[in-house]
N, C-alpha and C positions, 0 to 999 in steps of 0.2 A: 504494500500500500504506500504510497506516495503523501507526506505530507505539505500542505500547501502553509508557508507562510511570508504575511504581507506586511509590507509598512502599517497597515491600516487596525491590524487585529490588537485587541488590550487585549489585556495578563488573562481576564474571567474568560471569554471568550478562547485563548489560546487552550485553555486546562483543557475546556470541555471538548476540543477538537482532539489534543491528543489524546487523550482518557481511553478511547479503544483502539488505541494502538498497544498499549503497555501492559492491559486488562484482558487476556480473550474471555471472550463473550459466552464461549461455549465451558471453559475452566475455570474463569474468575482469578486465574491464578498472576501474582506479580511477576516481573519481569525485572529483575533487582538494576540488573547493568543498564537497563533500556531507560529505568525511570530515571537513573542518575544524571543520563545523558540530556532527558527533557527538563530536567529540574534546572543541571545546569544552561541548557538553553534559555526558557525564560525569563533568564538574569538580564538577556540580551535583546529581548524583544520590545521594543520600544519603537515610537513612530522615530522617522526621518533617518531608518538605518536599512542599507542597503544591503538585497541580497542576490548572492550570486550562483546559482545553479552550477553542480557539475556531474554528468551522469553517462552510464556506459554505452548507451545511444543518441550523445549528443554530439557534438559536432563544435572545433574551436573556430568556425565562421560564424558561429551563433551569437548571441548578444549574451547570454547567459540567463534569462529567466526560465520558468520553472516549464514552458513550453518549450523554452528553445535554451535548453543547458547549453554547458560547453563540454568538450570529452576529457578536459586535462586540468589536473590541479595547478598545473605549471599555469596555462592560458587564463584560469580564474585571477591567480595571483598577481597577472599582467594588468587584467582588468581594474582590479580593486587598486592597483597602483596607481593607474592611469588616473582614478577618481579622485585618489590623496592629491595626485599632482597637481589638477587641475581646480586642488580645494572645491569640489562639487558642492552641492546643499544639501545631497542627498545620506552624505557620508554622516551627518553631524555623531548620530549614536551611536557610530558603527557598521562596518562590514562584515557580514555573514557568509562567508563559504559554506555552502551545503550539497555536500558529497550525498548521493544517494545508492542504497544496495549496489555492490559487486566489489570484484575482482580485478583493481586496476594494476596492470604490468608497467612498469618503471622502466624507461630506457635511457634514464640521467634523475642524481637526484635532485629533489624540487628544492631552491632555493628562495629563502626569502636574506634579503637584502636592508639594509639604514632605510632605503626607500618604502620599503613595506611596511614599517611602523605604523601601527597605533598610536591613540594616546589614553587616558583613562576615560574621560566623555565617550572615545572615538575605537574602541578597540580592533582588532581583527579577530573575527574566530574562524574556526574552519575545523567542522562537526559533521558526523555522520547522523544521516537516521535511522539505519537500519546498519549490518554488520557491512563494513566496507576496509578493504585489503589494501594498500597500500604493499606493492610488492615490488623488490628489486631481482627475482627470479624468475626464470623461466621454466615453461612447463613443458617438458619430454617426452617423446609422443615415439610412433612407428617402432614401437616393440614385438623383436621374433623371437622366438624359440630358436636356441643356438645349436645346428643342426653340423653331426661331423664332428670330429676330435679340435681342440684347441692348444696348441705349444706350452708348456707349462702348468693350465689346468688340472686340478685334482682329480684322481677320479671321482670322488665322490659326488664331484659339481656335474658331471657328464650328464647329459640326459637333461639337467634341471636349471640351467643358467640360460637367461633371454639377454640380448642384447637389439642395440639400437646406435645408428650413427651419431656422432657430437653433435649438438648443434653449432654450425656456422659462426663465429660472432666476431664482427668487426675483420672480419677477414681472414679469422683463425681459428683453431678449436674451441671450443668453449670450458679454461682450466676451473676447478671447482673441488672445494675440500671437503661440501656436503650435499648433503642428496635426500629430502623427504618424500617420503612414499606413504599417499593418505596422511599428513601430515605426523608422521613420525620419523626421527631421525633414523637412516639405514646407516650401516657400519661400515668404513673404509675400511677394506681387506685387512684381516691384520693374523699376523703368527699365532698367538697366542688365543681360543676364543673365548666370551663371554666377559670374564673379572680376571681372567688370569692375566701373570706377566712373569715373566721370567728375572732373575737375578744375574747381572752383570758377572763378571769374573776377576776382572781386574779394570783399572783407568790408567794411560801411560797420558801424564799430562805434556810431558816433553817429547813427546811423538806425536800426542793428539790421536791415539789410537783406542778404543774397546775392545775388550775381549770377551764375548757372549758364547755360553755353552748351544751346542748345536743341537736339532730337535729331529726326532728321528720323523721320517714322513715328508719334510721340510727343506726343500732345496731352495738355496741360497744363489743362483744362478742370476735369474732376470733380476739384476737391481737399480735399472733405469728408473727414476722418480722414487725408487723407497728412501722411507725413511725410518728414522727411530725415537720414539715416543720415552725418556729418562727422567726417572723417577729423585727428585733431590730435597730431600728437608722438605720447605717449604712451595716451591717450583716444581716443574718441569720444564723440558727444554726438548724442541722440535730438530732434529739434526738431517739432514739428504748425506742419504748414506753416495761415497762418492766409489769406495771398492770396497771387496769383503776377500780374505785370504783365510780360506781354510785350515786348520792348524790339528789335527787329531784331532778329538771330539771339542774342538772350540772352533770358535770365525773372528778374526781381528779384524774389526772394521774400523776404515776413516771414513771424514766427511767433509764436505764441502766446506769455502770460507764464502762469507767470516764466520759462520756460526763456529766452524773447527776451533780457531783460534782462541775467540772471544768462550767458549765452552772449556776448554782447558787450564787461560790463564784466569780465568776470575774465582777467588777464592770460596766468593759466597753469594746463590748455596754450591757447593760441588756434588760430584759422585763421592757416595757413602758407600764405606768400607770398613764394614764391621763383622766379626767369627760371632758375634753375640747377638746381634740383632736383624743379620742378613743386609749382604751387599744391597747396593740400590735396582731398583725394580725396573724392566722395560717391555717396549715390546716393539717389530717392526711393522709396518704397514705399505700399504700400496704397492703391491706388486701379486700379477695372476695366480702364483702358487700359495695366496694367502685367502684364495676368495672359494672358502671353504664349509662355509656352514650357511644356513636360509639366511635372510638378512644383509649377507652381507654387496657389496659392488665394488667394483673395479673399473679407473679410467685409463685407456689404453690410448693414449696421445700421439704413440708410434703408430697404432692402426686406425687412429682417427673412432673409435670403437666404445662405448659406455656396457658395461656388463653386471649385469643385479642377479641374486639369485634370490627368487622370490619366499615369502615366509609363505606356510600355508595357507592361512585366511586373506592374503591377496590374490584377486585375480589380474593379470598383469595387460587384461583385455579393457578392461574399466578404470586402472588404477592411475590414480593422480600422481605425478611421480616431477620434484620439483628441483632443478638446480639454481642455487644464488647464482649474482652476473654484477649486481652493483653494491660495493665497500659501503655505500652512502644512502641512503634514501632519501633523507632532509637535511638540508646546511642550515641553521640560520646563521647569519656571516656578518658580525658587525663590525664596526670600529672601534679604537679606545674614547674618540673624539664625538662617531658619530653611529653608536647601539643600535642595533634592534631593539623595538620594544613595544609594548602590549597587544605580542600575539598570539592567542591560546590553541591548541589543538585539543579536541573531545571526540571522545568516542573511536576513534580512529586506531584502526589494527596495522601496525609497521610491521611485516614479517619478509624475510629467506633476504639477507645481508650475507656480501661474501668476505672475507680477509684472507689474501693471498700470500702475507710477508711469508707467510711458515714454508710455501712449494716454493719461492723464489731466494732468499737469504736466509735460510731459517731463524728461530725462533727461540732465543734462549733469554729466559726473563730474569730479573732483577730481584721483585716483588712486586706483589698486586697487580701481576702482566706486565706490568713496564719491562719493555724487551732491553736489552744493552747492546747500547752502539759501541760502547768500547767498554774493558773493566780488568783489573791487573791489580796484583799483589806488591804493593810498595817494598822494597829493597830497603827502605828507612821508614820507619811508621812515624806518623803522629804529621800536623795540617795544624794551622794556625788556631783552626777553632776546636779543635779535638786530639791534642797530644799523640793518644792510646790509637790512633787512628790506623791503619795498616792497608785499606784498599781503596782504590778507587773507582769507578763508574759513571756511565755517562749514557741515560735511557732515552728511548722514544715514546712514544704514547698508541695503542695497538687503534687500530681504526671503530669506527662508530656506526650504528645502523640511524643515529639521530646526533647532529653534534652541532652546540652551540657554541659561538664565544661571542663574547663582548653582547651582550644581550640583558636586558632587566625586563621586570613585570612581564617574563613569559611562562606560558604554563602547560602544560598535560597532563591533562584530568580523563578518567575514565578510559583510559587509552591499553591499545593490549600491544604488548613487544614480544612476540614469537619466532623459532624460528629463526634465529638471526646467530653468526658467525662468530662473532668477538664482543665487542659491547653494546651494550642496547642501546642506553642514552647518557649521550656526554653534555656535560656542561663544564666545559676544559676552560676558559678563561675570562675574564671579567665580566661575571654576569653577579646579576644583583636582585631581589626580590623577587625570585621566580619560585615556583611550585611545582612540585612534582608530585598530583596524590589520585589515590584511586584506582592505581594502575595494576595491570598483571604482567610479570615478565616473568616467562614462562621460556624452557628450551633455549638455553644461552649460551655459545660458549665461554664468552668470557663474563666482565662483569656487567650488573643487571645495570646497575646507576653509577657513573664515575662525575665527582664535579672539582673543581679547583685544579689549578699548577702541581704536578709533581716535582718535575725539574723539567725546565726546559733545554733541550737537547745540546744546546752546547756550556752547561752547566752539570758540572759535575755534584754528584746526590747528595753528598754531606753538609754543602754549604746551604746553610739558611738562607733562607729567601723572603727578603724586603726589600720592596721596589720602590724605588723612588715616583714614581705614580700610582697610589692604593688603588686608583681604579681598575687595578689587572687582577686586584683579589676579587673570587668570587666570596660574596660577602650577602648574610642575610636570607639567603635559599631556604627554601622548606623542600624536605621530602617524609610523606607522611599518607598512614593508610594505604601503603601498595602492598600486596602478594608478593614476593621475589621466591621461585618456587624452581627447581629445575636450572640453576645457570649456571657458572663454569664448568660445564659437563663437557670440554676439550681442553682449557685452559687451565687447570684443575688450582693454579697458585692466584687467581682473579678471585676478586671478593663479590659478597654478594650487592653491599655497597663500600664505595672506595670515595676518600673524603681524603685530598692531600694540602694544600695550604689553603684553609678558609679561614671563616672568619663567618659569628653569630650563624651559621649554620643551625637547622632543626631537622632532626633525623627525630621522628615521633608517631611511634603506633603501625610500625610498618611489621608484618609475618616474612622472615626469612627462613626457608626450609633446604633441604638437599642441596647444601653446597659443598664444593668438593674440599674448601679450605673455612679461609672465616667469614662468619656471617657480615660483618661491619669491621671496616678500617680506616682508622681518622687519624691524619699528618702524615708526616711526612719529613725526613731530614737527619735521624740518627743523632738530635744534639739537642742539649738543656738551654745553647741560644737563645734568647727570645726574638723572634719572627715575626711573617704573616700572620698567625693563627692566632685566637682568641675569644671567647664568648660563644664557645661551640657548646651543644649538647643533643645527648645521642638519651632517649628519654621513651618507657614504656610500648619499649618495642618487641615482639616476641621471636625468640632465635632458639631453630631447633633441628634437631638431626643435621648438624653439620660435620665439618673434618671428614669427608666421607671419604679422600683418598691422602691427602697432606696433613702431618704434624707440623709443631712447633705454631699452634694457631690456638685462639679463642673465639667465643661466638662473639665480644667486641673486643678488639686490639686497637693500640693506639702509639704513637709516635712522639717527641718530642713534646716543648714546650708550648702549653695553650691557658697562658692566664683567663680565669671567669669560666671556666670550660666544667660539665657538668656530663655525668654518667647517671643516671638514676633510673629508679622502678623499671628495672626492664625483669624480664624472665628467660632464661638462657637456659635450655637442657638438652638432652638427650646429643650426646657426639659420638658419631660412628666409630667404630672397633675397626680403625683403619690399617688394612690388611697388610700393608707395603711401608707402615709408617717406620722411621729409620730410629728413633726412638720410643718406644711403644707407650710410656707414661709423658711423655713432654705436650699434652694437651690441656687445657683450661677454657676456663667458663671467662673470664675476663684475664686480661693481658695491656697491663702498660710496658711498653717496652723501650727502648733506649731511650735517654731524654725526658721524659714525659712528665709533666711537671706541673701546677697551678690546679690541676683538677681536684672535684670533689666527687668521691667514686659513692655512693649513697642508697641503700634501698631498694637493690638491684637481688631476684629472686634466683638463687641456682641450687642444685640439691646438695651442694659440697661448696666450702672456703677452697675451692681449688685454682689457686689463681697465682699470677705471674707478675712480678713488679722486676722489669731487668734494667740495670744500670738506668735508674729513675733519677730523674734530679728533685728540686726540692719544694715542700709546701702543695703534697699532695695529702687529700683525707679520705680515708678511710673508714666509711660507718656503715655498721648494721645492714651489709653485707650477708648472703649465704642463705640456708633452709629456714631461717625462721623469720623471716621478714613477712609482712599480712599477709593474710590470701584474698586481701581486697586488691592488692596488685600485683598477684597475679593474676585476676579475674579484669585487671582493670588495661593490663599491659596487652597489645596486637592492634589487629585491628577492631575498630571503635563499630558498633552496630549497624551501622548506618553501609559501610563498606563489606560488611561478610558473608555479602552473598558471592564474593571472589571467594573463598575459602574451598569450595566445591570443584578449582580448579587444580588444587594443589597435585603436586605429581606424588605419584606414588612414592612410597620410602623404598629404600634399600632392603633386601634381606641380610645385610649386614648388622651382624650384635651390636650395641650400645653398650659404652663405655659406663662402668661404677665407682667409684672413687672410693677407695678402702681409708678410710680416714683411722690413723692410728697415734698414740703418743708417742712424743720425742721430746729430749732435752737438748738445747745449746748451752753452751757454756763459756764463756768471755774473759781472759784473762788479759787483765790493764797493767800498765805502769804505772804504779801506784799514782803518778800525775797525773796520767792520761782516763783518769774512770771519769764517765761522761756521768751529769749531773741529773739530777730526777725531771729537772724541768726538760732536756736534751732527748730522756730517752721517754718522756710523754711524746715530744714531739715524734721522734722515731716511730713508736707504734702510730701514731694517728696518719703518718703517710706508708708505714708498711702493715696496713690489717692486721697489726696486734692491738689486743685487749691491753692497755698499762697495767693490770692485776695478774699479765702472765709473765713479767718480770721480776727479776729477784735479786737482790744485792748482800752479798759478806765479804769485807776487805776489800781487794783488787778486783773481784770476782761478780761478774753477770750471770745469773740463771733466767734462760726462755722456757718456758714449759709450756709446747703448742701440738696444735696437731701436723701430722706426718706430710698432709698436705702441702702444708707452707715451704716445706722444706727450701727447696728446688728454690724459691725464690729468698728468703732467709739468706740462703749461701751467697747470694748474691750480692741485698742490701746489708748485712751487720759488717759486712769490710767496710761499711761508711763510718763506723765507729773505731777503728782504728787501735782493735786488740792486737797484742802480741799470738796470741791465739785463740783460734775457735775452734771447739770439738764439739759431735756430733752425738749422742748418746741417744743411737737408735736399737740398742739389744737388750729388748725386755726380757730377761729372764726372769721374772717374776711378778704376779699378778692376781692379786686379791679383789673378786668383785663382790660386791655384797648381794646382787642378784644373784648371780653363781652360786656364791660361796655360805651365802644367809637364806636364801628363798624370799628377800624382802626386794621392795622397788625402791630403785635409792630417791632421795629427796630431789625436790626440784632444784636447788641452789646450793651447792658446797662451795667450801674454802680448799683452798690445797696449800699444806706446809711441806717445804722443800729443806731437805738435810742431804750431806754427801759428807761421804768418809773412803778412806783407801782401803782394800785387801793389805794384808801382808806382803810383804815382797817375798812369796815361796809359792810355786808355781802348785805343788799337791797340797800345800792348805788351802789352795784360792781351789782347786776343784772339789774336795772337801764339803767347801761350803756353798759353791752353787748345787753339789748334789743333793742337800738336806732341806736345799730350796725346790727341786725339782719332785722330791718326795714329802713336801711340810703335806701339803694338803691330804694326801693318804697315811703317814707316817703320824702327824704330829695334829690331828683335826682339832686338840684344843684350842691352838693358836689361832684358826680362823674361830672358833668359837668365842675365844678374848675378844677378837676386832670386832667381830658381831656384837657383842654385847658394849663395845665401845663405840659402838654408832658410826665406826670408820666406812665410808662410800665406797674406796677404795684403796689398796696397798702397791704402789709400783714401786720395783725397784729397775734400773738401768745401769746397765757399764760400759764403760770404754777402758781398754786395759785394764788396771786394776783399780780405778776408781768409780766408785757406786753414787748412784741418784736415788733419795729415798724420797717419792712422791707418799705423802697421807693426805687425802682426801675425807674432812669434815663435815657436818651442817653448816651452813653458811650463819654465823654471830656466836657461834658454839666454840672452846676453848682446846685446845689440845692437854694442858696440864688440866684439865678436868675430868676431859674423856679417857686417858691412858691409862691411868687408875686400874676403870673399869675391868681392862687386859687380864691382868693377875686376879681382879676376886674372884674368890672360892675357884681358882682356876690355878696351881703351881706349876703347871708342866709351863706355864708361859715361862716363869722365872726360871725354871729349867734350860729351857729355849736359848733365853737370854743371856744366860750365865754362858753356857757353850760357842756363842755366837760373837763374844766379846773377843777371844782369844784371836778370832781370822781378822780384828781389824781395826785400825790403826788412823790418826788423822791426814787431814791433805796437808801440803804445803801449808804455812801459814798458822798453825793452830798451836794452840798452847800443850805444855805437858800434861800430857795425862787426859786430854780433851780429844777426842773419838769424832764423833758428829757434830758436824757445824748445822744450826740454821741460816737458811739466807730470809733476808726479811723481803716483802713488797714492796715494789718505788713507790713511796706516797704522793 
């Protein structure tokens, strides 16, 4: 159904026209996406605003009304320029593009231009009424049955692989790294199939060689266009294999430059090479002897030749079968002087974007996609602004299926990004007051939303970046209320959104699902610098089942220094039991990472403290963090009601396990110069930027006690070198463990204290076994002793060691005394004093302690 609207219609009159279009008549039922799109229309319907028709049987000789459209979003755009130009009367409230139902093919993308500006009176929209395509691919047609044997083919595919000639394009084949069939992504041939990948052998970085175990079945023969897909930390990296030399049951492969080079000399991330965790993972692709199971295709450039082998429930006679052809769909293109601005896109589907850098240069990334143009291991570490410094790099930015710069008050509301290559939508450089909400981006390879400068390409990544015109910072952006469901499923080190030098940015209420690394990544720079960035907040957004192929990630990570900057109420769980991850615990629910500085991390829901603060700088807070934060937010955190009828689009999950966080106790320990112990007010401060409680700190002498969970560790080891001990030990060997659930059949108290004592073993190696074994057997040998604790209302008894010196955790009721309670131990109970009498003999005080004094208490920083 076609709807009419004029200059002439008010708001009452507009409702009741639309009303059955959004309602069928025969179900009553709503149309959630459909009414969003007329809600936000209305905004716009006002007399004295021009509208301009565009439809799949119109024609660009036509004038553009609703009888005589035009056929091209391009030629509308001319139109409505032509009326800015000539300050019409007609423009006053606005121009309306209105796209109706179909399938438009892209043969360049639509640019709007400084000239195509709006203003706020005077907007530009350009909105669908019905589902309308926006497509930069072509549709693949004259499919046979491949009839006769094929060179290198499997047999397996014999019989059951169709093919079809390239199409033509611009005078040449038509090259392409994806292929949908009924809009599902089909599989570029590859060795390995379904989730599998193979393990590396060795990396020769001064050869620029791999060495890959050889796969029986699998000839390595044709490797015109293959390449190979390596698995690294947090990246991957795209390589064109250039020769393969077979070696007994291995294949040493090189590859083409510059990826060879720039893949070997850049420190980070590398090939992983661990006996403990398993070399780094790959796999190759594109070539005929790999096009082996349903699913998958193959482009034969040498034969001019496209080959699918179809799944079963395709028929290959009916089947919509789609290649990308254009990097770009929409530019908007402005100046630093002279913006685009207030021109919205609604409702409108951008789908099948192609990126070719990976078949022409390959592909070896940085972080967060950012590919490296160059990147080398310094011979002298450290850079004016970062001492410790050791490498350098210098990225490009991977192409866009939407890309803005220099652009303010633009928006895309209600909009579906499918289907697309690399990134969906950029807002790469000084844009301002723009929106991004409501949206679905679905089927990505790289990431869903990228906005702000990462580095610009002849700017090396470490150096902070402040411009001497703040107009190049994107400043003020919302992105809020989208889906982001299915995207780096190629790029797997691309986020789901990527946030590099902003400023008052609003990341708020958006669902991020299946992504292959982190959900949200904000800054950019590796330095405690103060920069562009500032007055950011990433706030009540829901992030789940991610890390699905890359560690060293959280569901939000963050970069450097952003004074005013805000993390709060969001809800972060579930992350893939990532099958290839080169450290198998190095994942987290939140992650500040080098640099990162001025935030306040607050109120954010995950089911574990398991989280990362790496070489942080300073005057960051830490609150009320972890599992017990409301369940009003997380009821309150995703997307807001009004948008969740997108919910229903989400991609399926993984059959991959989800990761559980074993939370366990540990003790640190901090040994000062007697000058150097840092003051109570120093290590308030400490915990309040490293998520400790100040009540799990503990002070005797020289000496610090942390008594935290097991979680924290990892990053612990990283910030207490900020305190500047002579030493820090690690007292992660419980051998002993009093619980009073266990051990009493009672439920312990809601609130205990915990008193911390430590004393030495003897220095004699069978007394010290002696006495762990009488600990190993107290509870079957000696059950008065838990009986004492019981009846002294102890919560819990832990003891720890590192070499021969002991951590004695006692766990109280929280206002309750220890000389009150111990007492208790010994009445009408002597085996305790038995116990105790025997136990004295194995031990001896620590450094520091007076004669004849055993067990030191540490007290809490007050």
């Amino acid at each position: 159904m076609e709807i009419e609207i004029t200059k002439k219609m008010q708001s009452k009159d507009t409702i009741k026209y639309w009303l059955p279009w959004f309602v069928s008549p025969r179900s009553k039922q709503f149309k959630p996406f459909l009414i969003l799109v007329i809600l936000f229309s209305l905004l716009y319907l006002k007399a004295d605003a021009v509208d301009i028709y565009v439809s799949l049987n119109g024609n660009d000789t036509h004038v553009g009304t609703k009888e005589k459209p035009l056929a091209t979003l391009h030629s509308a755009i001319r139109k409505a320029r032509e009326l800015r130009r000539l300050n019409d009367v007609s423009i006053k409230n606005g121009i309306t593009i209105i796209i109706t139902k179909g399938f438009y093919q892209l043969y360049e993308p639509v640019v709007l231009r400084p000239e195509d500006s709006g203003t706020k009176e005077s907007p530009t929209e350009i909105i669908a009424t019905e589902k309308v395509v926006l497509s930069g691919g072509v549709k693949i047609k004259g499919w046979k049955k491949l009839q006769g044997t094929l060179s290198g083919l499997p047999k397996e595919a014999i019989g059951k692989v169709w093919v079809t000639d390239l199409p033509n394009f611009d005078g040449s084949d038509l090259q392409f790294r994806q292929l949908w069939v009924n809009g599902q992504k089909a599989i570029r041939a590859k060795n390995y199939n379904g989730a599998a990948m193979g393990r590396i052998l060795s990396w020769d970085s001064k050869n620029q060689t791999c060495k890959i175990p050889l796969q029986k079945n699998i000839n390595l023969d044709n490797i015109k266009g293959m390449e190979m897909l390596i698995h690294q930390w947090w990246a991957i990296a795209n390589l064109r294999v250039k020769s393969v030399k077979v070696m007994g049951n291995a294949a040493e492969l090189s590859f083409m430059q510059p990826e060879s080079r720039i893949q070997s000399e850049h420190p980070w991330p590398a090939p992983w090479i661990s006996e403990k965790t398993g070399n780094s993972a790959f796999y190759l692709s594109n070539a005929i002897q790999f096009l082996n199971e349903p699913g998958e295709w193959f482009e034969d450039l040498q034969k001019h030749k496209l080959y699918y082998w179809p799944k079963a429930s395709e028929n290959m006679i009916n089947a919509e079968i789609i290649a990308p052809v254009l990097e770009n769909l929409v530019k908007i293109e402005g100046t630093i002087d002279n913006p685009v601005a207030f021109v919205n896109f609604k409702g409108i589907s951008f789908e099948h974007s192609t990126w070719l850098r990976p078949s022409k240069q390959g592909h070896v990334p940085h972080q967060a996609g950012m590919y490296m143009l160059d990147a080398y291991k310094l011979d002298k570490a450290g850079t004016p602004d970062k001492p410790t410094l050791e490498n350098q790099a210098w990225v490009g930015r991977p192409a866009s299926a939407i890309e803005v710069t220099y652009a303010h008050h633009t928006s895309f509301e209600a909009c579906r990004f499918e289907h697309l290559a690399s990134t969906g939508l950029d807002y790469k450089k000084g844009t301002a007051d723009n929106i991004i909400k409501g949206n679905l981006f679905k089927d990505i390879g790289g990431s869903a939303i990228l906005v702000g400068t990462f580095s610009d390409e002849t700017t090396e990544v470490h150096l902070p970046y402040r411009p001497s015109d703040l107009r190049e910072i994107s400043t003020n952006d919302r992105i809020e209320n989208n889906l982001i469901t299915d995207v780096t499923n190629e790029d797997w080190g691309a986020a789901g959104i990527g946030a590099g030098y902003v400023q008052g940015i609003k990341i708020l209420h958006n669902e991020i699902s299946d992504v292959s690394y982190s959900g949200i990544s904000m800054g950019w720079g590796w330095t405690k610098t103060l920069n562009a960035m500032k007055n950011n907040t990433i706030s009540a957004n829901k992030i789940h089942h991610y890390g699905k192929h890359l560690y060293d990630v959280a569901g939000i990570y963050t970069l450097s220094a952003q004074p005013g900057s805000f993390i709060t109420e969001n809800v972060i769980d579930s992350i893939y039991k990532a099958p290839y991850a080169h450290l198998p615990e190095h994942w987290f629910y939140l992650y500040t990472d080098e640099g990162s500085s001025y935030f306040t991390i607050k109120n954010n829901w995950t089911p574990a403290e398991k989280y990362l603060q790496n070489a942080n700088g300073p005057d960051n807070l830490w609150e009320d963090n972890g599992p017990k934060v409301s369940g009003k937010i997380k009821q309150h955190a995703g997307l807001e009601k009004t948008f969740q009828y997108l919910l229903k689009e989400k991609a399926a999950y993984s059959n991959t396990a989800i990761n559980q966080a074993v939370d366990q106790s540990v003790v640190f320990e901090l040994i000062f110069k007697s000058s150097d112990v840092p003051t109570d007010h120093a290590l308030k401060t400490f915990a309040k930027e490293n998520n400790l409680q100040t009540s799990a700190i503990y002070k005797w002498n020289n000496r610090l006690v942390i008594y935290t969970s097991s979680l924290k560790v990892e990053s612990l080891q990283q910030t207490l070198k900020r305190l500047n001990a002579t030493e820090i030990k690690l007292y992660d060997d419980l051998f002993y463990d009093f619980n009073r659930e266990k051990n009493c059949g009672d439920k312990p108290v809601a609130e205990w204290d915990n008193i911390i004592l430590s004393a030495n073993l003897v220095n004699d190696e069978k007394m010290q076994n002696e006495y762990l074994n009488y600990h190993k057997t107290q509870f079957e040998k000696w059950p008065e002793i838990s009986k004492g604790f019981c009846n002294a209302e102890f919560q819990r008894l832990a003891i720890f060691k590192k070499d021969r010196q002991l951590m004695l955790i006692i766990s109280i009721p929280k206002g309750k005394k220890l000389d009150d309670l111990n007492p208790k131990t010994t009445l009408n109970n002597p085996k305790v004093d038995e116990w105790n009498t025997i136990m004295k003999k194995y031990q001896e005080g620590i450094e520091g302690t007076k004669p004849e004094e055993v067990w030191v208490f540490f007290k809490p920083v007050e």
